[in-house]
C-alpha positions as CSV (number, residue, x, y, z in Angstrom):
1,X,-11.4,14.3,-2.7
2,X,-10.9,10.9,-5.0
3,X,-10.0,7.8,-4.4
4,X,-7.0,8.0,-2.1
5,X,-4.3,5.2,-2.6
6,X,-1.0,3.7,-0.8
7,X,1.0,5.0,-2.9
8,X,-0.3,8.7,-1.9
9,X,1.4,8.4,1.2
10,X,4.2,10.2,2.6
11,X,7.1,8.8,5.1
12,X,5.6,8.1,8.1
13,X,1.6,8.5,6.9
14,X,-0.8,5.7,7.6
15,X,-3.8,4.6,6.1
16,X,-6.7,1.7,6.6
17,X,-6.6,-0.3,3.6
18,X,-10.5,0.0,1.7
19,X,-10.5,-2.3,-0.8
20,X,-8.7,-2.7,-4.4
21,X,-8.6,-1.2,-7.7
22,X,-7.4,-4.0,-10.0
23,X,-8.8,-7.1,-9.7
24,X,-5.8,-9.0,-10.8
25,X,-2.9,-8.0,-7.9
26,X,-5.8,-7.6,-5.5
27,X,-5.7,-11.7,-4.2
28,X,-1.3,-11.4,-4.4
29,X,-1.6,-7.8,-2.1
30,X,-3.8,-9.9,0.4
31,X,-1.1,-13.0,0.4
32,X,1.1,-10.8,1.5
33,X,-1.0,-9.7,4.3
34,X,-2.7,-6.4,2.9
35,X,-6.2,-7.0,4.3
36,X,-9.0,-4.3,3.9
37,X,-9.1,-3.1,7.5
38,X,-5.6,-3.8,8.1
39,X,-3.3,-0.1,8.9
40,X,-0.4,0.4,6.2
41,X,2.2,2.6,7.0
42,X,5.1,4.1,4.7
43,X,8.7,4.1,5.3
44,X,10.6,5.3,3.0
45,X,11.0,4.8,-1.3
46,X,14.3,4.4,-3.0
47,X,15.7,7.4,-4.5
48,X,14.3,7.4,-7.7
49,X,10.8,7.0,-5.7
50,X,10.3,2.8,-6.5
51,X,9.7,0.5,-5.3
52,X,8.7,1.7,-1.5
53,X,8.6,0.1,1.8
54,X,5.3,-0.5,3.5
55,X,4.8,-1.7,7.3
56,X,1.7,-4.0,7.2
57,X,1.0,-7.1,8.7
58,X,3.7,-6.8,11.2
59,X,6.5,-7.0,8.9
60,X,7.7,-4.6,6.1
61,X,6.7,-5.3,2.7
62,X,8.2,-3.3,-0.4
63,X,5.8,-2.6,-3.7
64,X,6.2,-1.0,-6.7
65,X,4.2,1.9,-7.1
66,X,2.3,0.1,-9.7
67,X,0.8,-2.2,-6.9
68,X,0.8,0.2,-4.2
69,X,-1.4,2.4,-6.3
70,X,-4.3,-0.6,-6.6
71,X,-4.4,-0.2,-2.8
72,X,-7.4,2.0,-1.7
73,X,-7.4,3.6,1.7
74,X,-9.6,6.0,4.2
């Protein structure tokens, strides 16, 4: 199986974040509290399927799929 990432998840699936697949958004997704190690659960998208809310951190966070998809987890 490939890399897996956040946005691979399904309502109510949780992960352990790994690491990062772009550079760039990697230091703004660990601002807002997306630590490798850290567990990352999905609640629910919008309709059309973005942006999607996240429970990380001890708060929810919403992405786009865009940046949940440079979030790698086991």
């Amino acid at each position: 199986m490939g890399k897996r990432s956040v946005a691979d998840l399904n309502p109510g699936e949780s992960g352990i974040i790994k690491g990062f697949s772009d550079n760039v958004i990697s230091l703004k997704l660990m601002e807002m509290g997306c630590l490798p190690g850290s567990t990352i659960k999905m609640n629910f998208a919008a309709p059309l399927g973005d942006p999607i809310s996240y429970y990380v951190a001890g708060y929810n966070l919403t992405l786009r799929t865009s940046e949940a998809s440079a979030i790698l987890i086991e």
